[in-house]
MARBADREN-214529 format. One record per residue: residue in one letter; x, y, z of N, C-alpha, C, O, CB in turn. Coordinates in steps of 0.001 Angstrom, whole numbers, plus 524288, in hexadecimal, padded with zeros to 5 digits. Glycine has a CB too. Example, Ala and Ser with C-alpha at 12.3 -4.5 7.8 and 13.67 -1.06 7.14 Angstrom:
A833867E9C681E788300C7EE6C81E78833907F31C81E788379C7F3098211182C2C7EE8782356/S832327F73681BA8835667FBDC81BE4832648001E81EBE834618047281F67837047FDAA8165D/
***
This chain:
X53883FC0952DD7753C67FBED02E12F53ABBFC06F2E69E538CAFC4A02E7F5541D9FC1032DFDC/X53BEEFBC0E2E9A453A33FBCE62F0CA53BD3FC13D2F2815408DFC0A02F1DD53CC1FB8DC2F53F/X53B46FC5E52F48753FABFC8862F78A5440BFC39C2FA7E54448FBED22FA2953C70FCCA42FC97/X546EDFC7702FD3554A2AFC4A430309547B8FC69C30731545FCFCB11307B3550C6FC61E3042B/X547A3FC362309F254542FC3AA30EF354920FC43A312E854CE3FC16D311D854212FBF3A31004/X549AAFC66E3169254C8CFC73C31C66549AEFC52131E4654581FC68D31C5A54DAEFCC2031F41/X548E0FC18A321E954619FC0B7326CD54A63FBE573297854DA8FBAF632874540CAFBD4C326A0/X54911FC1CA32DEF54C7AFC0053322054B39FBE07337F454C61FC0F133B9954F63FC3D6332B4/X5499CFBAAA338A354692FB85433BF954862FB9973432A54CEEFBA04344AC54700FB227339EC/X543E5FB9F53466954440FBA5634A0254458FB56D34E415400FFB3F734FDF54187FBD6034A04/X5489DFB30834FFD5479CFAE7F352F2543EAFAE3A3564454261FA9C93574954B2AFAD333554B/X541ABFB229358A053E96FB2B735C7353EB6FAE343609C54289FAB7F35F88539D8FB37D35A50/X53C1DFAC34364FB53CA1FA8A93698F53CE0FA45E36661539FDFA303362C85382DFA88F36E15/X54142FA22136873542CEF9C243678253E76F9A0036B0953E3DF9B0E36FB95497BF9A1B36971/X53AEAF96D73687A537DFF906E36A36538B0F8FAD36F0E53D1DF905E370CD53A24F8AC936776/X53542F8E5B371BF535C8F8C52376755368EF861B3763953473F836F372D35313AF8DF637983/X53A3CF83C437AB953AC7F7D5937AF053537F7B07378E853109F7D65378BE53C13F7AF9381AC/X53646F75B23776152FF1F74C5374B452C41F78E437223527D6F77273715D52C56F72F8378F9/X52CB5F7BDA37141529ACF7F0736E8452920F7AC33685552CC3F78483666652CE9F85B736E1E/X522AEF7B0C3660551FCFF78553629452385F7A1E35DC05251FF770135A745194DF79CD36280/X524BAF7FCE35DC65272EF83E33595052C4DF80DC356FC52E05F817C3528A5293CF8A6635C43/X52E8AF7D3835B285356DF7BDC35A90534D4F78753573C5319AF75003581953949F797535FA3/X5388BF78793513E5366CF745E34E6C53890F6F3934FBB53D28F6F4A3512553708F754E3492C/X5364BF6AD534F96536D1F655F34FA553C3EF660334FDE53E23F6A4934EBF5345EF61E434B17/X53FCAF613D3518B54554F5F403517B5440BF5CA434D3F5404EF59D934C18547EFF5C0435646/X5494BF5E9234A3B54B49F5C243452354A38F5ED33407354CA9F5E2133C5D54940F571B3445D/X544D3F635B34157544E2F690133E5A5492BF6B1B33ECA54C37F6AAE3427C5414CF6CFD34003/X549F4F6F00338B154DA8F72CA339FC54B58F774533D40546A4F781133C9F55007F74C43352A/X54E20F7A85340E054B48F7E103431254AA5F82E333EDF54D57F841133B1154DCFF7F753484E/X545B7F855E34133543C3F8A4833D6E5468DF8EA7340165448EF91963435653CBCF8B8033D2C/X54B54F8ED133E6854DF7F94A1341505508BF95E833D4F55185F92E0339B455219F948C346DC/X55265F9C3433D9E554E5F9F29339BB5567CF9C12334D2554E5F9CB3330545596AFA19B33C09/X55916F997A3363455B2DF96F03307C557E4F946432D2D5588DF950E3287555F10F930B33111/X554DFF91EC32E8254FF9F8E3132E3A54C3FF937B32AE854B0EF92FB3264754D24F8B7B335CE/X54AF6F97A532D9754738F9C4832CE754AA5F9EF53262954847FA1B1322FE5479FFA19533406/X54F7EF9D79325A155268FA0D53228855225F9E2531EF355258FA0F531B0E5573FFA283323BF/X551C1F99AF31DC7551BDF9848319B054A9BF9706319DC548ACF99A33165155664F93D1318C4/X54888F958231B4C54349F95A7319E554171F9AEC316F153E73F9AA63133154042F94CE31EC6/X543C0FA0A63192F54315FA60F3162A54400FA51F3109A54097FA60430D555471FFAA9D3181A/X54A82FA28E30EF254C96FA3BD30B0154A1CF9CB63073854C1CF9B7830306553E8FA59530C8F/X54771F9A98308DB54630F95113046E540A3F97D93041353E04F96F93002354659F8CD430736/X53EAAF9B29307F253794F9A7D305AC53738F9FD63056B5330AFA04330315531E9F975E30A36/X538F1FA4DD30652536E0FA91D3049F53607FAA7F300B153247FAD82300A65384EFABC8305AC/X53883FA9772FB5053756FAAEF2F53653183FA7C82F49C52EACFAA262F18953CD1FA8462F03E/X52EDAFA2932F70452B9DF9F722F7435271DFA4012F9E15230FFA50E2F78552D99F9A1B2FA49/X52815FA5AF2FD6D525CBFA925300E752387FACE13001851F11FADF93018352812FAA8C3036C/X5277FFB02F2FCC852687FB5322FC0E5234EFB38E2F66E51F23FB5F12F6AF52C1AFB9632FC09/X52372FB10F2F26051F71FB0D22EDC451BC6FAE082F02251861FADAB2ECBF52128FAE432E855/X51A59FABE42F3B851547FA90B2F5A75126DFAECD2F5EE50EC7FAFDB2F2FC515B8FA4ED2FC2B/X51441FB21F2F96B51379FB7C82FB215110EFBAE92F7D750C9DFBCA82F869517E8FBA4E2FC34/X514C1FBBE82F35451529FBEB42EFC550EDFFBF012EDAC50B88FC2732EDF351981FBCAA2EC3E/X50EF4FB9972EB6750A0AFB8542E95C503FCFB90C2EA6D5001CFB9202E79450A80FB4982E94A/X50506FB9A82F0FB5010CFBAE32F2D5500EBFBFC42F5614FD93FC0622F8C84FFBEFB7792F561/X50343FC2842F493502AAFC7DB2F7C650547FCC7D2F35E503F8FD1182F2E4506A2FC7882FE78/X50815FCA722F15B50D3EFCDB52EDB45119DFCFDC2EEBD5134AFCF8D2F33C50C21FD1932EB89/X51416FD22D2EB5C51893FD31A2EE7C51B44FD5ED2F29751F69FD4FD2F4D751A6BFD3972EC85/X51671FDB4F2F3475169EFDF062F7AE516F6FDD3F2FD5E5191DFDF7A3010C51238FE2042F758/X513D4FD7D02FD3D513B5FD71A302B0515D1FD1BD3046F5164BFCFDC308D550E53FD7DB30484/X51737FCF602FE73519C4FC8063016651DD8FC99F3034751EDCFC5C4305F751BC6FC1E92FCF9/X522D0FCDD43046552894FCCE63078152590FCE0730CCD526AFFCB243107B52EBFFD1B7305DA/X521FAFD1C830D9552158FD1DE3141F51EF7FCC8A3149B52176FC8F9316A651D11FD7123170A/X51B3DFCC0431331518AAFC4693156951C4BFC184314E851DAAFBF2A318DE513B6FC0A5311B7/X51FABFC06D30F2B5221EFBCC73122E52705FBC613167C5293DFB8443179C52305FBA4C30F0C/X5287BFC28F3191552B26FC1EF31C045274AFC28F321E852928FC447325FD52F94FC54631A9D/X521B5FC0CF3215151F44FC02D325F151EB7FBBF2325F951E79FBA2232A6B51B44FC27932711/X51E2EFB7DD3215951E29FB3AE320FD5214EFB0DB321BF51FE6FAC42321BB51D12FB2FE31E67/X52877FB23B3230A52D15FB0F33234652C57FB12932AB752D70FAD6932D8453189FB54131F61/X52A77FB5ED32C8C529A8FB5F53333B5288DFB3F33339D52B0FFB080335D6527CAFB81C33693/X52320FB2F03321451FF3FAD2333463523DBFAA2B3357552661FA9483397451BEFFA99933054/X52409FA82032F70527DBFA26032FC152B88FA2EA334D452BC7F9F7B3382F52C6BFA189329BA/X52E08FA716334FB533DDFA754338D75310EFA6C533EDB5338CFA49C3425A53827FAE9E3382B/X52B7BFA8F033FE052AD4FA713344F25282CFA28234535527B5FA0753498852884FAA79347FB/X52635FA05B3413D5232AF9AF634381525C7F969F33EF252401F938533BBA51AE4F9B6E34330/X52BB0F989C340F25303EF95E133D4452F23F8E5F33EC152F42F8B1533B4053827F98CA33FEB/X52E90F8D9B3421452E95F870634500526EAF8635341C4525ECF81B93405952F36F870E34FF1/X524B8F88453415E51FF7F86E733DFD52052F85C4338BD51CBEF8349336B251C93F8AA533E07/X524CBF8773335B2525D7F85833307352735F818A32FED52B2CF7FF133221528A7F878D32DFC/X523E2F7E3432C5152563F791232BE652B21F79063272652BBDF7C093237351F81F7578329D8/X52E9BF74B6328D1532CBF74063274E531CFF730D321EC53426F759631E935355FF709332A11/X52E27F6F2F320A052CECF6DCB31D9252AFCF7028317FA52BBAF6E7E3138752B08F6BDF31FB1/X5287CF743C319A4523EEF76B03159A52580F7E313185052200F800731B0D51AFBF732131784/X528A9F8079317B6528F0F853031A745283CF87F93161D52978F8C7B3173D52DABF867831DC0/X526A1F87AF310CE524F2F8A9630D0551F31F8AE530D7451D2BF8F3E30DCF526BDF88B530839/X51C88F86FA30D76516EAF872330F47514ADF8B013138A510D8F8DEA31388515E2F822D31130/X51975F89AD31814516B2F8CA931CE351742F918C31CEB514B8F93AE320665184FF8B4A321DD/X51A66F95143198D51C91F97C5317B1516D9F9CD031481515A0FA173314D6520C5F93F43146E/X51469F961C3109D511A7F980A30D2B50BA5F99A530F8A5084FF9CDF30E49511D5F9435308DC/X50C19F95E53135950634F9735316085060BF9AA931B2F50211F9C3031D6950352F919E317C5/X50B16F9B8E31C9650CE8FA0513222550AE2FA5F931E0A5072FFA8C131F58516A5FA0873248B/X50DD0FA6D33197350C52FAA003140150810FAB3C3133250728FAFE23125E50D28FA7DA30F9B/X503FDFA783313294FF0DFA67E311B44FAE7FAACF316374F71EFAD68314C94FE3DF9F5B3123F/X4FCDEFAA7B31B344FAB1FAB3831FCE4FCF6FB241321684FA75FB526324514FCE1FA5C132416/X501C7FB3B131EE350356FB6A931E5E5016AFBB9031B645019AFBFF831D4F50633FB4DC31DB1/X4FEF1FBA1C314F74FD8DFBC1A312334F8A9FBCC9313004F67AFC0BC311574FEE3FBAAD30EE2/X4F55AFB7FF316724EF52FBB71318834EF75FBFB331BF54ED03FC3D031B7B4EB5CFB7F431BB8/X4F302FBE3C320154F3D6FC472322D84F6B4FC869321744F75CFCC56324284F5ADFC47B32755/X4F89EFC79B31D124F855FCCD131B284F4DFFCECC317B94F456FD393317CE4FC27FCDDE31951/X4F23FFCC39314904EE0FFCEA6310AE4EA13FD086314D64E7B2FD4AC314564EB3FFCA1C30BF4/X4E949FCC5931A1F4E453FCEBE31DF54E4D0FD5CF31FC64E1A9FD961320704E4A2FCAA83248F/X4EC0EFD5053201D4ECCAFDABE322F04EC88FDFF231D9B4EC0AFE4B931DD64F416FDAB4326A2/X4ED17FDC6F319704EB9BFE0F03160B4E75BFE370313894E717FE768310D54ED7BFE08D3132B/X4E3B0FDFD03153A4DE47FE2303146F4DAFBFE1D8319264D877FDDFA31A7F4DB5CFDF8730FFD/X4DB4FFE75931C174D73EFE5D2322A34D18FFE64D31DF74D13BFE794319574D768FED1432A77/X4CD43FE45C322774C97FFE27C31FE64C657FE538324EE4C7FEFE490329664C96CFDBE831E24/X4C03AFE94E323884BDC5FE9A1325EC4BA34FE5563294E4B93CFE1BA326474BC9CFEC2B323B6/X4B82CFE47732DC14B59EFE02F330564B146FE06B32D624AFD3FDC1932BDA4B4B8FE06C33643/X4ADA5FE57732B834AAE8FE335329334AB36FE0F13235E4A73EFDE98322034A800FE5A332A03/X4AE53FE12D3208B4B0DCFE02231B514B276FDBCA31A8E4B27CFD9AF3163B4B4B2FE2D931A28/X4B432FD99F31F0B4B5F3FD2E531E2C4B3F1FCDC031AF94B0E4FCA7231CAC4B57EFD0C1322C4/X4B6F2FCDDE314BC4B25DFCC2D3123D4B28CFC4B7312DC4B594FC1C0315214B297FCEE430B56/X4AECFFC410310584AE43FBD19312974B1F3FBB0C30F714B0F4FB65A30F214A801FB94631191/X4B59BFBC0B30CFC4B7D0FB7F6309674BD7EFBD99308834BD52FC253307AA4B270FB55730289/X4C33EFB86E3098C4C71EFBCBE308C54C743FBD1F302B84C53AFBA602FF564CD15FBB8130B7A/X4CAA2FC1D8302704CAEEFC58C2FDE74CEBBFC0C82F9E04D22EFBD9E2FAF94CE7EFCCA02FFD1/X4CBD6FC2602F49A4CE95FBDDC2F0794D3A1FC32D2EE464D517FC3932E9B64C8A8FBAA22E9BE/X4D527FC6072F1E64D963FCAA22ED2B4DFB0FC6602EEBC4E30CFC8022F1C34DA4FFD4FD2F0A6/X4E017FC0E52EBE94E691FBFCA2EE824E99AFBFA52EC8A4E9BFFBC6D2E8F84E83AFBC2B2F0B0/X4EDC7FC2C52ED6F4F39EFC4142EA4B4F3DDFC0BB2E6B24F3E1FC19D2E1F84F912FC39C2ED6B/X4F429FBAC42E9D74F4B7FB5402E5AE4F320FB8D52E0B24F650FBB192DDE54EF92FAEC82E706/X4EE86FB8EA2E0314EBEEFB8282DB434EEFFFBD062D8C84F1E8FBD432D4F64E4F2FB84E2DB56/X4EDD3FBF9E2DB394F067FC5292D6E84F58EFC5AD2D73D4F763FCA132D6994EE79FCB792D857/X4F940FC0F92D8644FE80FC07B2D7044FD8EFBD9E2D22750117FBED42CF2150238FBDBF2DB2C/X4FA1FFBA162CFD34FA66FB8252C9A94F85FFBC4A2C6E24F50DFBF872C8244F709FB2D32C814/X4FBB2FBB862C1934FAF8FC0A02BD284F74DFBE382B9C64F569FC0CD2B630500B2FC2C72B96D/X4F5E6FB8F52BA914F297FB85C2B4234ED0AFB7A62B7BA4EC76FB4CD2BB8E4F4B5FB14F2AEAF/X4E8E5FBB682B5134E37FFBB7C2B6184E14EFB7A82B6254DD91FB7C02B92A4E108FBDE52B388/X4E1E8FB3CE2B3F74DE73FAE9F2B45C4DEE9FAD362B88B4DB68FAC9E2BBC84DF62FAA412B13D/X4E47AFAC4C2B9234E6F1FA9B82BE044E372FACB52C4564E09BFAA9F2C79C4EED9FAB822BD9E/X4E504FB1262C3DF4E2FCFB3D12C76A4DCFBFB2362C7A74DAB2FB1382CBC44E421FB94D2C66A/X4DB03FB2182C3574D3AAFB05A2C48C4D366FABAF2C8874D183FAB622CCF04CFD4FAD932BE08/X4D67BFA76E2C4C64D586FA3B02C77B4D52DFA3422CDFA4D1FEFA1D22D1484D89FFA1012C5A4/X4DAE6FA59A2CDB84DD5AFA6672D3B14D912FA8432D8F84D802FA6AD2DD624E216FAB9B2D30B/X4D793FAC5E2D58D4D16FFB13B2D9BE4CCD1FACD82D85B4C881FAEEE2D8C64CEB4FBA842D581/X4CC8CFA86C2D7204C813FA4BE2D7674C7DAFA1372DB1D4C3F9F9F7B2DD5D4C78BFA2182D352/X4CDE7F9FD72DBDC4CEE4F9B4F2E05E4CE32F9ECE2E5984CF41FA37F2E5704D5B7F98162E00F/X4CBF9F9BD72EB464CC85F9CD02F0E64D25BF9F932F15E4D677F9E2B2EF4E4CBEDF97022F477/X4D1C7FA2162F34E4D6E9FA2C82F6C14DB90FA0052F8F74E02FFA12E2F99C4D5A8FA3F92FA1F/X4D7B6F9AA32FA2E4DAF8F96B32FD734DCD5F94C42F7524E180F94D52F62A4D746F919F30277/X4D859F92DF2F3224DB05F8ED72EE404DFB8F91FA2EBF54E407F90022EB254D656F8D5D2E8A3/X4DDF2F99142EA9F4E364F98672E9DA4E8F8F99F02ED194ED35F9B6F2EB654E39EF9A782E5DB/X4E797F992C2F12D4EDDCF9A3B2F4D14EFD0F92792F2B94F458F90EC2F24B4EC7BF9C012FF94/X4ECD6F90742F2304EE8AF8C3A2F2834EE4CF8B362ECE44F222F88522ECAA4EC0BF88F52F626/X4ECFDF8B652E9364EF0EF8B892E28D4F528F91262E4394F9C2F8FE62E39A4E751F8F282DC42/X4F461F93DC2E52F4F9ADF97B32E4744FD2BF95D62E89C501C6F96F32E7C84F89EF9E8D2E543/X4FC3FF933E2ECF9500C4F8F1E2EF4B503DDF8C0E2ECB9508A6F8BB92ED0D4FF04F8BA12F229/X4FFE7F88ED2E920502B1F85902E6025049DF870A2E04F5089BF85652DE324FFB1F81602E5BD/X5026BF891C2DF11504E1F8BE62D9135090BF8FC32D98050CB4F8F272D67150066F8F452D5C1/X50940F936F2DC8350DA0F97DA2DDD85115DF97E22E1005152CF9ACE2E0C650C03F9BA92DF57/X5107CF94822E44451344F91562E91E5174DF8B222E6E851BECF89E12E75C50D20F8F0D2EDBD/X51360F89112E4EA513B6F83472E5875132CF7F6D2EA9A51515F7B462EC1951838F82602E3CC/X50F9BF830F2EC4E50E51F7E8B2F2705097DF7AFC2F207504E9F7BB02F0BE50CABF82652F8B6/X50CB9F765E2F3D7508F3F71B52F27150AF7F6DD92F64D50F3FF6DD32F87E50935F6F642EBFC/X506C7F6A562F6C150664F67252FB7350697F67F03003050345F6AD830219508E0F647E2FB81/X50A90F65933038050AD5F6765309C950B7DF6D4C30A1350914F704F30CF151015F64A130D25/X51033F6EBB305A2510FAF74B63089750B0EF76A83057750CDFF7B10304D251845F794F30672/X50753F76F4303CC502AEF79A33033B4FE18F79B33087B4FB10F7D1B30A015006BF771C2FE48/X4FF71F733C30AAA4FD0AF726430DC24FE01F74AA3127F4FAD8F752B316164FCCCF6E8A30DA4/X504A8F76AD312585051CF7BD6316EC5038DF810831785501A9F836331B435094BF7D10317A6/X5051DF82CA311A05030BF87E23118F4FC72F88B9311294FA41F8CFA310B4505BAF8A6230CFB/X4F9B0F83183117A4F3AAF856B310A54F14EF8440318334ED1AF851D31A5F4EF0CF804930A37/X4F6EAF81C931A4E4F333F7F9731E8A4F175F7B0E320D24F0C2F79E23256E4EFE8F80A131DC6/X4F0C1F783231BF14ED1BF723F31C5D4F13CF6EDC31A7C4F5B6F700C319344E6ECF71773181D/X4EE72F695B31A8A4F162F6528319F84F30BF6531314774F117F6863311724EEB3F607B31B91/X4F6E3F6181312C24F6C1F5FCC30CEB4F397F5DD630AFB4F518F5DFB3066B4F99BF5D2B30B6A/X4EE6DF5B1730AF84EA92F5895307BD4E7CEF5C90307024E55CF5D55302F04E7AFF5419309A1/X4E7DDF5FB930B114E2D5F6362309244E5B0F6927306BD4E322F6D20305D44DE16F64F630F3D/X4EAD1F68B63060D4EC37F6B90303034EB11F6A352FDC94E810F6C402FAA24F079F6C4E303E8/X4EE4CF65FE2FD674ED3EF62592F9234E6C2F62A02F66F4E5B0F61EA2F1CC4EE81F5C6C2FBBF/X4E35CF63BB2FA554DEA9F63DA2F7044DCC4F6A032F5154DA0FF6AFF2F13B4DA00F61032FA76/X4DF24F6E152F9264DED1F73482F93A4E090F74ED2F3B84DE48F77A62F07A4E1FBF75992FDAF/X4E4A8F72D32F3914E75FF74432ED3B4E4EDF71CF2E8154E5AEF733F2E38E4EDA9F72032ECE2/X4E136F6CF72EA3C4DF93F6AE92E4484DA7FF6D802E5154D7CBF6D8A2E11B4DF56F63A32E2A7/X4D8A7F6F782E8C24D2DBF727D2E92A4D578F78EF2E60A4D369F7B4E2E2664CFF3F73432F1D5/X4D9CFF7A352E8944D963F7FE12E61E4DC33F7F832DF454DC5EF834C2DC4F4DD8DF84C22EAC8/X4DE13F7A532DE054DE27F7B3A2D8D64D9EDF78282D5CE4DA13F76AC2D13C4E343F7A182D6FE/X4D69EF77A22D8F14D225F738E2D33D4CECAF7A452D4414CBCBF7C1D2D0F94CC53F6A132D5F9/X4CFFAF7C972D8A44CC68F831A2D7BD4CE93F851B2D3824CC4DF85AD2CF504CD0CF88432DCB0/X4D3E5F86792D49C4D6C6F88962CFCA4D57EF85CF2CA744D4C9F88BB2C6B34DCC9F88122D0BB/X4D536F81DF2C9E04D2CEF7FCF2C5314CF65F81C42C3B44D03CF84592BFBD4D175F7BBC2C516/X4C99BF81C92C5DA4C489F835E2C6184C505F88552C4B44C3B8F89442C02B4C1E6F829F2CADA/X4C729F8D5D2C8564C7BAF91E02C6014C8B9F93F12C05E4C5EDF96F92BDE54CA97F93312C838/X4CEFEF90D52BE4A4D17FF90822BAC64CD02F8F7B2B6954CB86F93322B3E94D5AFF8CF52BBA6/X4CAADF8A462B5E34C72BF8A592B2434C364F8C362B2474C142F8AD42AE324C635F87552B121/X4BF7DF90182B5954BC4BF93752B5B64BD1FF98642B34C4B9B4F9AF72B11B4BB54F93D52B9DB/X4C283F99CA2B3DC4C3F4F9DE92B2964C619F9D132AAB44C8F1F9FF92A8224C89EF9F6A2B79F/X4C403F995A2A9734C5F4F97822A4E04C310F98792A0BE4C47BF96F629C674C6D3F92C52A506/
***
C-alpha cells in the first residue's frame, strides 16, 4: 500500500501576462485543485513505479520530489497523459539519485554504467532475473514499463522521450531481445 502523501504546494509567482507557462484557453488551469487531485489519482501509480526501482527505503522521498517537480512545472503537464510525465519526471529523478549515491573517483569512471538495478532485484524468480541482467538498460526500462506499469503507446512514447512509432519500434526491439535472452537461457 502507497503511503499518504502531504504535499502542500507553494504558489510561488503567479505567470507573467503572456507568459508561454499560462495554459492555453479552454484548459483547465493547473492550480491547487487541479495539483490535488492529480496527487490523489496517480500517487499509488507513482509510488510502485518507485518502489520497483529503488525500493522501499527511498520511493516516499522521490516520489514526493517527483510530486515538486510536477507542482512547479505544473503548466508543463500534459492534460492528457500526466501519468506518463509523471513516469519519465521519475525516471530522471531516480538517476540523480543513484548518481548522488555513489560519488565516483575521476579516475574510476568506468565506460559503461553499472548493470546493479533495483528493477531486477525487485523480481524473486532467478530466471526471470537472468533474463532481465541480459537486456540493455534502456530494453529493460522499457519491457518493465510495459509489463509492471502497463505503459504502451503514446503514454510510452512520453515517458521514453520520442515519438510513438519509434516507441512502437523500441518496444518490439526490446521484446524480440527479451525473446532472444529467454531462449538462450533455455
Amino acid at each position: 500500500m502507497a503511503p499518504r502523501l502531504t504535499v502542500v504546494p507553494d504558489d510561488g509567482p503567479e505567470p507573467a501576462a503572456g507568459d508561454e507557462s499560462v495554459p492555453a484557453a479552454g484548459s483547465p488551469p493547473h492550480d491547487a485543485a487541479w495539483f490535488e487531485d492529480l496527487v490523489r489519482t496517480h500517487t499509488r501509480a507513482l509510488h510502485r513505479f518507485l518502489v520497483r526501482r529503488v525500493g522501499v527505503d527511498d520511493a516516499d522521498d522521490l516520489a514526493a520530489d517527483v510530486l515538486v517537480v510536477a507542482w512547479r512545472r505544473r503548466d508543463d503537464v500534459p492534460d492528457e497523459a500526466p501519468l506518463a510525465w509523471l513516469y519519465r519526471t521519475a525516471g530522471f529523478v531516480v538517476a540523480n539519485h543513484r548518481r548522488k549515491g555513489r560519488p565516483v573517483p575521476v579516475g574510476d569512471v568506468p565506460d559503461e554504467a553499472a548493470d546493479d538495478d533495483p528493477a531486477v532485484r525487485a523480481v524473486r524468480d532467478e530466471q526471470v532475473r537472468d533474463v532481465l541482467r541480459r537486456l540493455s538498460p534502456r530494453d529493460r526500462q522499457i519491457v518493465l514499463l510495459h509489463a509492471w506499469e502497463g505503459v504502451a503507446g503514446d503514454d510510452l512514447a512520453a515517458v521514453l522521450g520520442i515519438g510513438r512509432g519509434g516507441a512502437d519500434a523500441a518496444l518490439s526491439r526490446a521484446r524480440a531481445r527479451l525473446a532472444a535472452a529467454w531462449s538462450e537461457l533455455s
